[in-house]
C-alpha positions as CSV (number, residue, x, y, z in Angstrom):
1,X,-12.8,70.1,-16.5
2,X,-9.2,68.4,-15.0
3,X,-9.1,71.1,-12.6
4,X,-12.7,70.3,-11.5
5,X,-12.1,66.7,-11.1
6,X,-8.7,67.1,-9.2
7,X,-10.7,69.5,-6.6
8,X,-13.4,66.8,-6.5
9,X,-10.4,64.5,-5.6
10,X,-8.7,66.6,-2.9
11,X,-12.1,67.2,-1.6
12,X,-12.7,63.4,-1.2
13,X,-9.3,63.2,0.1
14,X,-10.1,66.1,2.8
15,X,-13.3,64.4,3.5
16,X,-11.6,60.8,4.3
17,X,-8.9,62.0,6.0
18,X,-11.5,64.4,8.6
19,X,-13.3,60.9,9.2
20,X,-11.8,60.5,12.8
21,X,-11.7,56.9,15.0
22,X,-11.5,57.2,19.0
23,X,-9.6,54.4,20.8
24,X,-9.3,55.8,24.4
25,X,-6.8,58.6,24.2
26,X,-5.9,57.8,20.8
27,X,-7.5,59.1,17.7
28,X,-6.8,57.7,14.1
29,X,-8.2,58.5,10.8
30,X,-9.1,56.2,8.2
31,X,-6.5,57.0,5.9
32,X,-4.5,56.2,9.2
33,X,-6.1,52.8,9.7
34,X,-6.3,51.5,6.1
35,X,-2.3,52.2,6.8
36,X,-2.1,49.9,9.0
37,X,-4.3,46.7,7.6
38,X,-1.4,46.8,4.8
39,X,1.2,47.0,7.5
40,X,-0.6,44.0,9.3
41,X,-1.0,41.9,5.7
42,X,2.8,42.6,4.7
43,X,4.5,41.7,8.3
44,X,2.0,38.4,7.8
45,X,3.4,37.7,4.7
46,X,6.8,38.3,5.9
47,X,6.6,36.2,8.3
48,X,4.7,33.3,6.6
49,X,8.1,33.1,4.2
50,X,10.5,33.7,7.2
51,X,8.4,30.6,8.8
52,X,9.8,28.5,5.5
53,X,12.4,30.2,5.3
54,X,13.4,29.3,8.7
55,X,12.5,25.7,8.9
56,X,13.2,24.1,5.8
57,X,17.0,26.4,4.7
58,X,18.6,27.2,8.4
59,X,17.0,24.9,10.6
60,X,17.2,22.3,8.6
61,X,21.5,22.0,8.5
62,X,21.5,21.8,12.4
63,X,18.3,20.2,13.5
64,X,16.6,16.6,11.7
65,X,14.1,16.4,13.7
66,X,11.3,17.9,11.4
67,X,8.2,18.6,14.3
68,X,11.2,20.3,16.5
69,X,12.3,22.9,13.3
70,X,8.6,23.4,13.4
71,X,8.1,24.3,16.6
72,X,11.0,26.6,17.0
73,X,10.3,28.5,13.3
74,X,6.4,29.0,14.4
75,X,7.7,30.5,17.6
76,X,10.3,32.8,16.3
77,X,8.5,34.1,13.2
78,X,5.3,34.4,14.7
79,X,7.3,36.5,17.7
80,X,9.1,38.5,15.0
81,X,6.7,39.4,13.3
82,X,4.0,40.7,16.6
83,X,7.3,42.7,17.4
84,X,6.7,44.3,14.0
85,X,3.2,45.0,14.0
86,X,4.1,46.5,17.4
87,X,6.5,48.6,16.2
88,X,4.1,49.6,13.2
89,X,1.4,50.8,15.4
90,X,3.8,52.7,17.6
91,X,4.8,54.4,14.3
92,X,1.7,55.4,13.5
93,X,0.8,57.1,16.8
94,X,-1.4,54.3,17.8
95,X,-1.8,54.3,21.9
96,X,-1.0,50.6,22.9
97,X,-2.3,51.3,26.0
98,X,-5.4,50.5,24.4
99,X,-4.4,46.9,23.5
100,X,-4.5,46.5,27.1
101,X,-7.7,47.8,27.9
102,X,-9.4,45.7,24.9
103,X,-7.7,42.7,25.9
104,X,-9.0,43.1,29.1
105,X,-12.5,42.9,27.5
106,X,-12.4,40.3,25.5
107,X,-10.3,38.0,27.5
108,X,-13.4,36.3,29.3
109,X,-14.4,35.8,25.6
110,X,-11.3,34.8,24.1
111,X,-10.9,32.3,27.1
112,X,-14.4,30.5,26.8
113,X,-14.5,30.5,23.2
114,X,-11.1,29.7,22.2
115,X,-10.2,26.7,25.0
116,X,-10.2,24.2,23.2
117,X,-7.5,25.9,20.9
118,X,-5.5,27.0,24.1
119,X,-5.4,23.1,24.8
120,X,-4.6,21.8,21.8
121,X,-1.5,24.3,21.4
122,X,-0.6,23.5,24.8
123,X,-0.5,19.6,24.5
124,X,1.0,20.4,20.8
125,X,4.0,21.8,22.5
126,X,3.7,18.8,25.2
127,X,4.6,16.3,22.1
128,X,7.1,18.3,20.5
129,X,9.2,19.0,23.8
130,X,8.7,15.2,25.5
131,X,9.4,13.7,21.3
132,X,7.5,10.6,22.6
133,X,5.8,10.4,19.3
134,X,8.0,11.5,16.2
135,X,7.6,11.9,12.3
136,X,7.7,8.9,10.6
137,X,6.2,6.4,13.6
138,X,3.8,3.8,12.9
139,X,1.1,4.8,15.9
140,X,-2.5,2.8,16.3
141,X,-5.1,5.7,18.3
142,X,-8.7,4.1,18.3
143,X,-9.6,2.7,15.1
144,X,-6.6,4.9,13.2
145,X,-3.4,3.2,12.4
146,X,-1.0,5.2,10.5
147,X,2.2,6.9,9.6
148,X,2.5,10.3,11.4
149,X,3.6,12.7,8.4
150,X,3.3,15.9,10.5
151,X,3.0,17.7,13.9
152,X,2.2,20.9,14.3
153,X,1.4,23.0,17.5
154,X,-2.1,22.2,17.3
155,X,-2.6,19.3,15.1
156,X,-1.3,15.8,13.8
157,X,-1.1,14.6,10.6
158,X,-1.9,10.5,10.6
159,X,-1.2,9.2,7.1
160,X,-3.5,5.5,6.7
161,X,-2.6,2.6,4.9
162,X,-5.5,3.4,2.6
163,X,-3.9,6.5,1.1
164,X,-5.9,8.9,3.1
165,X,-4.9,10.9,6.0
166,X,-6.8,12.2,9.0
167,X,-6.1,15.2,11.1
168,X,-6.1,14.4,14.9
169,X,-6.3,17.3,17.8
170,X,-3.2,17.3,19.8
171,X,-5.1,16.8,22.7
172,X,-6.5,14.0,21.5
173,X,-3.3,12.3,21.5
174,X,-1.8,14.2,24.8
175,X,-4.4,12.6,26.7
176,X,-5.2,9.6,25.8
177,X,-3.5,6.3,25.3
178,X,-1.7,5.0,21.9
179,X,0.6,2.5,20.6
180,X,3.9,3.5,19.2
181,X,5.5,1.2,17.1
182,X,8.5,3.2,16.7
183,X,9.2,4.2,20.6
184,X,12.1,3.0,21.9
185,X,11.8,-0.5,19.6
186,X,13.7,-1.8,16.4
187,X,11.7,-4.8,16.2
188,X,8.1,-6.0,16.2
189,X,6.5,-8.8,17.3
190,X,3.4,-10.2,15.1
191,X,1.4,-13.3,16.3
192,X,-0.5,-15.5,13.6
193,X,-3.2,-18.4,15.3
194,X,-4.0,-21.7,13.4
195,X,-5.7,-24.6,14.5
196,X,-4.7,-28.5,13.4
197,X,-6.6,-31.5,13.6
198,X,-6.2,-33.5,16.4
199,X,-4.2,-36.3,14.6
200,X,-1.7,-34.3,14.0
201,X,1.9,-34.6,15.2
202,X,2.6,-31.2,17.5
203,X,6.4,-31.5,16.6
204,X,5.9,-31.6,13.2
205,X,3.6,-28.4,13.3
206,X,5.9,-26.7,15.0
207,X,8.5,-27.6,13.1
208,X,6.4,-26.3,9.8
209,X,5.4,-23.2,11.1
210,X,8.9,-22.4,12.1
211,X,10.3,-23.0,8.2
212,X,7.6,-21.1,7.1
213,X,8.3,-18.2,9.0
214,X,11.8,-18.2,8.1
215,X,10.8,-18.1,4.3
216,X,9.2,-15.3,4.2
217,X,11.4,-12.5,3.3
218,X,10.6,-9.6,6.4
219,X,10.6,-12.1,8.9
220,X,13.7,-11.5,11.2
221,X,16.0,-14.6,12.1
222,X,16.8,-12.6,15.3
223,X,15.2,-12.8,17.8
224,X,13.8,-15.8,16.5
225,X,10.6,-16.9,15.3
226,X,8.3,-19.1,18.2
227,X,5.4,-21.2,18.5
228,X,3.1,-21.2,21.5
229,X,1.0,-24.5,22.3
230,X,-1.8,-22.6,23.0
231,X,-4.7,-24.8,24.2
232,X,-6.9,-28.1,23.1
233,X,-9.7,-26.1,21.5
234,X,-12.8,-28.0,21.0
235,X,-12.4,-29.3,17.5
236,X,-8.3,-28.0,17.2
237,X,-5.0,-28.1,19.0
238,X,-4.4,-24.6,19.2
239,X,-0.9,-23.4,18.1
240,X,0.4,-19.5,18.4
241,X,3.3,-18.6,15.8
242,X,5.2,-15.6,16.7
243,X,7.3,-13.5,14.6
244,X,9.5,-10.5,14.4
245,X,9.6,-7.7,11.6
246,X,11.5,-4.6,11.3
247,X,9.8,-1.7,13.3
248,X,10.0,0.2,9.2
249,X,7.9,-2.4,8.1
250,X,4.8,-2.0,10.6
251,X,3.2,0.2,7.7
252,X,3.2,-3.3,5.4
253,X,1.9,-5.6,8.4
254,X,-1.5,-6.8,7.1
255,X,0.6,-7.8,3.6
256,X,3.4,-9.8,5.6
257,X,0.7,-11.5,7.7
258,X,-1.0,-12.3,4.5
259,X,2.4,-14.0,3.0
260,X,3.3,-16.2,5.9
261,X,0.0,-17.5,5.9
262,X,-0.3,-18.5,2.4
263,X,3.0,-20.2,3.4
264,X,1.7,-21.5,6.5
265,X,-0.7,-23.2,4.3
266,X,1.3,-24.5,1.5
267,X,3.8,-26.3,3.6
268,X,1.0,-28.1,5.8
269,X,-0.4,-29.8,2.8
270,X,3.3,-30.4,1.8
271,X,3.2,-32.3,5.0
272,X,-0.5,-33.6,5.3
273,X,-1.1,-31.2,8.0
274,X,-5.0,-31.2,8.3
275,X,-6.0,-27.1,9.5
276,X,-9.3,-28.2,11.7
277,X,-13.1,-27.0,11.0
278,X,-15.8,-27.1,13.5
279,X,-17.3,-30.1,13.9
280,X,-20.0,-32.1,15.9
281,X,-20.4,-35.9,16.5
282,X,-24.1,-37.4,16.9
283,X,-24.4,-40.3,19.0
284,X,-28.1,-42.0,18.8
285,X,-28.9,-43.7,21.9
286,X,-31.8,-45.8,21.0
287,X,-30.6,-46.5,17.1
288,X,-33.5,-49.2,17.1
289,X,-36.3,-47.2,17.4
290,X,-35.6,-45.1,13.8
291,X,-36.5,-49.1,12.2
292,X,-39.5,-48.4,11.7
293,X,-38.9,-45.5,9.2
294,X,-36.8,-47.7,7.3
295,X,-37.8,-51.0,4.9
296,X,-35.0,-53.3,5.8
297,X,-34.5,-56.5,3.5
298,X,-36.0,-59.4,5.5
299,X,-36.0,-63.0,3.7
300,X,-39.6,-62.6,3.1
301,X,-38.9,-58.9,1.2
302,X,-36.2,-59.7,-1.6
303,X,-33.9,-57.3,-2.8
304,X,-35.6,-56.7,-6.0
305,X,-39.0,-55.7,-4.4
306,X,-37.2,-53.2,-2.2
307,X,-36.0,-52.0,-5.2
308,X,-39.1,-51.9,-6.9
309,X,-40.6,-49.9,-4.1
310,X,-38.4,-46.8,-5.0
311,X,-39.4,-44.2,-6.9
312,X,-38.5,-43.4,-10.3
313,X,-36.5,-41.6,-12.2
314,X,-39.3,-39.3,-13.4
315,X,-40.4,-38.8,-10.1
316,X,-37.2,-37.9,-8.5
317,X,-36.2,-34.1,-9.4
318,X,-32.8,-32.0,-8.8
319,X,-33.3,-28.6,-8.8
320,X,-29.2,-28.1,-9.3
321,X,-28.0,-25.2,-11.2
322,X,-25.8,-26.0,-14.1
323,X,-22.6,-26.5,-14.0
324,X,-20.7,-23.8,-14.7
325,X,-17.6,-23.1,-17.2
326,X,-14.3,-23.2,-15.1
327,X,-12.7,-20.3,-15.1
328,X,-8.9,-19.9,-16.6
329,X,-6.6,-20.6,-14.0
330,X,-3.2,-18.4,-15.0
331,X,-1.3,-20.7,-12.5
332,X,-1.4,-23.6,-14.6
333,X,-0.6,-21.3,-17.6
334,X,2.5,-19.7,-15.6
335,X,3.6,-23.4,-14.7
336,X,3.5,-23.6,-18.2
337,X,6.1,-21.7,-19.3
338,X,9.6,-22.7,-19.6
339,X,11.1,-20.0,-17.8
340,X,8.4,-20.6,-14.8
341,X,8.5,-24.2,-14.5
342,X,11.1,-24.4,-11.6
343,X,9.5,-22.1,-9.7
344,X,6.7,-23.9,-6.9
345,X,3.4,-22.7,-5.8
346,X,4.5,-20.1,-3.6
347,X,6.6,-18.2,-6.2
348,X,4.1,-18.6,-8.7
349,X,1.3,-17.1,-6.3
350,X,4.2,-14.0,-6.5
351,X,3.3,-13.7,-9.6
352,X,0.1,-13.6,-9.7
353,X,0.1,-10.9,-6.9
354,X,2.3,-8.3,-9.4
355,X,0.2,-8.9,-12.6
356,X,-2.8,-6.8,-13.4
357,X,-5.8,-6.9,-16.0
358,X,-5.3,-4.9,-19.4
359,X,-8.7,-4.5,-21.9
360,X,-8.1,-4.3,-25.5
361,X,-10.6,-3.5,-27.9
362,X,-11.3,-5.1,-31.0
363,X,-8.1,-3.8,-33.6
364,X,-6.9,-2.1,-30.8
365,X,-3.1,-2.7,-31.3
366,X,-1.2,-3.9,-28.0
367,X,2.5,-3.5,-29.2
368,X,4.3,-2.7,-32.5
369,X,6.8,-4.5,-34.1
370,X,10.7,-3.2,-32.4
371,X,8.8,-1.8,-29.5
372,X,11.1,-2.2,-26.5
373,X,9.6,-5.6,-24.8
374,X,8.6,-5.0,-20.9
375,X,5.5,-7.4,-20.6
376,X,4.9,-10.9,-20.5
377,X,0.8,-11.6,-21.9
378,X,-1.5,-14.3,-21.0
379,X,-5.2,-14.1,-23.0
380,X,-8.1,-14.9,-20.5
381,X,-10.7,-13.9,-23.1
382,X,-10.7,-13.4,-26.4
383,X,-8.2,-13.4,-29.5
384,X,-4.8,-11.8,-30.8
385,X,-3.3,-11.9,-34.2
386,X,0.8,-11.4,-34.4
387,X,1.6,-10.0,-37.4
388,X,4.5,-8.8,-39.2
389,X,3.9,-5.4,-40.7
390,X,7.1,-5.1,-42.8
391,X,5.7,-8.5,-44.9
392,X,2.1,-7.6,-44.2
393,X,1.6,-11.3,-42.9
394,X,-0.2,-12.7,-40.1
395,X,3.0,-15.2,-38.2
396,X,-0.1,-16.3,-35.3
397,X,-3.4,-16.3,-33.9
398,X,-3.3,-16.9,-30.1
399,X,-6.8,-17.9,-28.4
400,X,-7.7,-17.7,-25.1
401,X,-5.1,-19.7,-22.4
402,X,-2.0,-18.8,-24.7
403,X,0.8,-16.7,-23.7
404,X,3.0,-14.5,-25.2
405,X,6.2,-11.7,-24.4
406,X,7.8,-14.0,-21.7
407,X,11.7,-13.8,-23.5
408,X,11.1,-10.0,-23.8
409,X,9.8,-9.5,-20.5
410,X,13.4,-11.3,-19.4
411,X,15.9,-10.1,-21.4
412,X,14.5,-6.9,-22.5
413,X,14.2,-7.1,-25.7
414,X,12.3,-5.8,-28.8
415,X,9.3,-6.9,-29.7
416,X,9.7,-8.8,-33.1
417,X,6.2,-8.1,-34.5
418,X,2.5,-6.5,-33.8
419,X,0.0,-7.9,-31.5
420,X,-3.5,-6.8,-32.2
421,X,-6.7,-7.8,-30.9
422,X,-9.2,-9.4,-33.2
423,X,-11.6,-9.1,-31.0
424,X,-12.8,-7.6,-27.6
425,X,-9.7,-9.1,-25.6
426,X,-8.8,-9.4,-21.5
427,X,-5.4,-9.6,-21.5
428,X,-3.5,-10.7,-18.3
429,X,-0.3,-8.7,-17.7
430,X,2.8,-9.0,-15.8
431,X,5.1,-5.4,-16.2
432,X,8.3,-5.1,-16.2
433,X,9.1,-2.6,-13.3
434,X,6.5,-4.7,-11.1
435,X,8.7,-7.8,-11.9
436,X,11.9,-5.8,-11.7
437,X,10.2,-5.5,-7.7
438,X,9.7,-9.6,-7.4
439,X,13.1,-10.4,-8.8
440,X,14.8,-7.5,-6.0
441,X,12.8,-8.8,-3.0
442,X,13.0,-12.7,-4.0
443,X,16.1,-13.5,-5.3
444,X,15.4,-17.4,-5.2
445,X,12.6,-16.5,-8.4
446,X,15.4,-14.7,-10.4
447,X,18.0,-17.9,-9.5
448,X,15.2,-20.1,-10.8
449,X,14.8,-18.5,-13.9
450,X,18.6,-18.1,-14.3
451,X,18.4,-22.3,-13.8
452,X,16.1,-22.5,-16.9
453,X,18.1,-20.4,-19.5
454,X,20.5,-23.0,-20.4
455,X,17.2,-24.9,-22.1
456,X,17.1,-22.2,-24.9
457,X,20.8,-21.4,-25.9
458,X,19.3,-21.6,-29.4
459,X,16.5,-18.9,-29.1
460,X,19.2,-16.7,-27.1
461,X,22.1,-16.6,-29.1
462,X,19.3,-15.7,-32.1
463,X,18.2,-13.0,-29.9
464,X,21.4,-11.6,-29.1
465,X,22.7,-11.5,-32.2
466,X,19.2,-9.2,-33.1
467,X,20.7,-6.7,-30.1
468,X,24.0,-6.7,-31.6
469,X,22.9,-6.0,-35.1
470,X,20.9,-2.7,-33.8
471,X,23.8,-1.9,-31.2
472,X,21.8,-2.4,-28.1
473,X,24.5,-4.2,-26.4
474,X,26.4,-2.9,-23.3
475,X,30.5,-3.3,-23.1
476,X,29.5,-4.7,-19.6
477,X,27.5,-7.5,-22.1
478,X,30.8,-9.0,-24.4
479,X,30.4,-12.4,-23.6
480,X,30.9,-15.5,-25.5
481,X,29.1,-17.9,-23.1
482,X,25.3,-17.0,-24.1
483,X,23.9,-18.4,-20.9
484,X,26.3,-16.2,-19.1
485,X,25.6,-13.4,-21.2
486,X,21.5,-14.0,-20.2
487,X,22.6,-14.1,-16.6
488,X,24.2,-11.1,-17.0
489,X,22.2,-9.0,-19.0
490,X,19.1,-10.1,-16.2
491,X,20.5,-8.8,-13.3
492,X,21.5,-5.5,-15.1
493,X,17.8,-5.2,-16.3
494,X,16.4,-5.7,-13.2
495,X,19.1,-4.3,-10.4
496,X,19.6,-7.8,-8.2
């Protein structure tokens, strides 16, 4: 039986091996062939890890520029590894003559099919030799604005503000015109347009836009900011502010344009600025003639029967809606606390921006008691019970517009009982890496609540004894001052 089926094997063998392929001159058999489809797949894998290999170990020491290591590691291990294959076939017996002759008949083919490939790779290399776009610029092509994260010979990566990323032909971009941000610019010039009644004083306007501008944290100081009298619009005098940003912080435009015009608007009503609205006047040439509509009081038509004459209440009908419950407005509450008080409107809309919504169920527990403290709470909806669970005893019940976690969220410290919801509760939250972010990129919020710590020397020197006791002080925090100590353990919380 084994010698039968080892027979049966060198037959099939035989049989594969007599199976004969004719290209030109050159014969191969399939045993030949299947030979060299794994040479082919091994000198491809070869060359895909040479390809990393190449761009991301050696390239990478002696050139930065990321679409340049590309180009150069696609062109060498793609050239490497055809040498190979060339070699392979030679090896094998294989006539390469016949390369030549099939090339010749499918190169109308290749050429008609495959040109819009051959352009693409062409302007690919285009905008990797000229560099006039580069990794990491900010460019606007049609209705994309992005981030360019990659280049490639045939493509480009564009990364949108949204998160998403669309892939753009290199010809695309070859041929047609876009904006670099990044090309041969540090800065970047953004305009904002407002309109101001025509009362207004222009001096003063411009002299409002101008410190608004320069509180806003990306806005550069050099080249300095300017506003433009633009024209006297029909209902507005027409004013153009102009500012300069980092070319880096392009990606974030829409977000600074956002913050200089809340500012915009904040100081103008420090300063009675009225922003104008369309309007139109009516002027009645022949007033007289809408008399006769009217019922005027005459001495022979007293007061009283004009009166008389309307109709009643009954008759008179208001189909308003009613009035509706006014929502909780977690500015008043953050102007509420202590350690929030100095801060004005603009700072306090900050805070809004970082905060964020958090659900809890009814019982759902939100913290336990010695839980490291990193959120300040404000309850929109809904009710919490504290409770201490080491005495089993309710401490509070906090209803909806009370706050909670604001000494914790400061100084980092551990919660000193549970909060559990009673009920279905909506929780407003401010985090403590989201304010760690506030405190880095405003420093005027942190000096404001620095200002406010001397008003609780009680609460803090209660609160840093607690630390002490479990060893959760710092050498860098010995300090007999307690207000000092707060400033200090702050700014080693929250890196400013």
């Amino acid at each position: 039986m084994t010698i039968n089926i080892k027979q049966i094997l060198i037959d099939i063998y035989n049989f594969i091996y007599s199976i004969n392929f004719s290209f030109g001159e050159t014969s191969l058999s399939l045993i030949s062939i299947f030979q060299i489809i794994i040479y082919l797949l091994l000198v491809l894998i070869l060359t895909y890890y040479f390809n990393k290999l190449l761009n991301k170990k050696i390239l990478a020491k002696v050139i930065l520029e990321k679409g340049v290591r590309n180009i150069i590691s696609n062109i060498v291990s793609y050239s490497l590894g055809t040498l190979f294959f060339i070699i392979v076939l030679q090896s094998t017996g294989f006539n390469l003559s016949v390369l030549a002759f099939v090339g010749g008949g499918l190169g109308i083919g290749i050429g008609l099919g495959l040109q819009d490939l051959t352009r693409n790779f062409i302007s690919g290399l285009t905008i990797l030799l000229e560099r006039k776009i580069k990794i990491g610029n900010y460019i606007q092509f049609d209705e994309f604005e992005g981030t360019i994260e990659e280049i490639s010979i045939r493509t480009v990566i564009l990364k949108l503000r949204n998160g998403s990323s669309v892939i753009l032909p290199s010809n695309k971009l070859a041929e047609n015109q876009i904006i670099n941000y990044h090309y041969d610019t540090n800065v970047i010039r953004l305009s904002l347009f407002v309109g101001v009644a025509y009362e207004s004083d222009p001096v003063l306007v411009t002299e409002t836009l101008l410190h608004a501008a320069y509180n806003d944290l990306y806005v550069l100081k050099d080249p300095p900011a300017q506003v433009i009298f633009n024209d006297f619009g029909d209902n507005a005098l027409n004013f153009e502010l102009w500012i300069w940003i980092k070319a880096e912080h392009v990606p974030i435009k829409p977000n600074i344009l956002s913050s200089v015009r809340f500012l915009i608007e904040y100081y103008f009503r420090l300063n009675q600025i009225t922003i104008a609205f369309p309007q139109r006047d009516l002027w009645i040439r022949n007033p007289e003639v809408l008399g006769q509509y009217f019922n005027p009081i005459t001495p022979s038509r007293s007061r009283t029967q004009a009166l008389a004459e309307l109709p009643s209440n009954k008759e008179i009908e208001f189909n308003s809606p009613q009035k509706e419950k006014q929502l909780l407005s977690v500015k008043d509450i953050l102007k509420s606390v202590s350690y929030f008080q100095n801060l004005n409107e603009i700072e306090i809309r900050h805070l809004i921006e970082i905060g964020q919504l958090q659900k809890l169920k009814a019982e759902e527990i939100l913290f336990r008691e010695n839980d490291q403290g990193d959120a300040f709470y404000i309850v929109l909806s809904g009710t919490v019970e504290v409770v201490t669970e080491k005495l089993g005893k309710t401490l509070a019940i906090l209803e909806t517009g009370s706050f909670f976690g604001e000494l914790a969220l400061v100084l980092g410290i551990p919660r000193t009982a549970t909060v559990k919801a009673k009920q279905d509760t909506l929780l407003f939250a401010i985090k403590h890496y989201n304010f760690r972010k506030l405190l880095q990129t405003n420093p005027h919020i942190s000096e404001a609540i620095c200002d406010d710590l001397h008003k609780h020397q009680e609460e803090l020197t209660q609160r840093k004894q607690e630390l002490s006791e479990r060893g959760l002080l710092t050498e860098e925090e010995e300090e007999s001052n307690i207000v000092v100590w707060a400033r200090k353990r702050l700014k080693l919380l929250f890196n400013f």
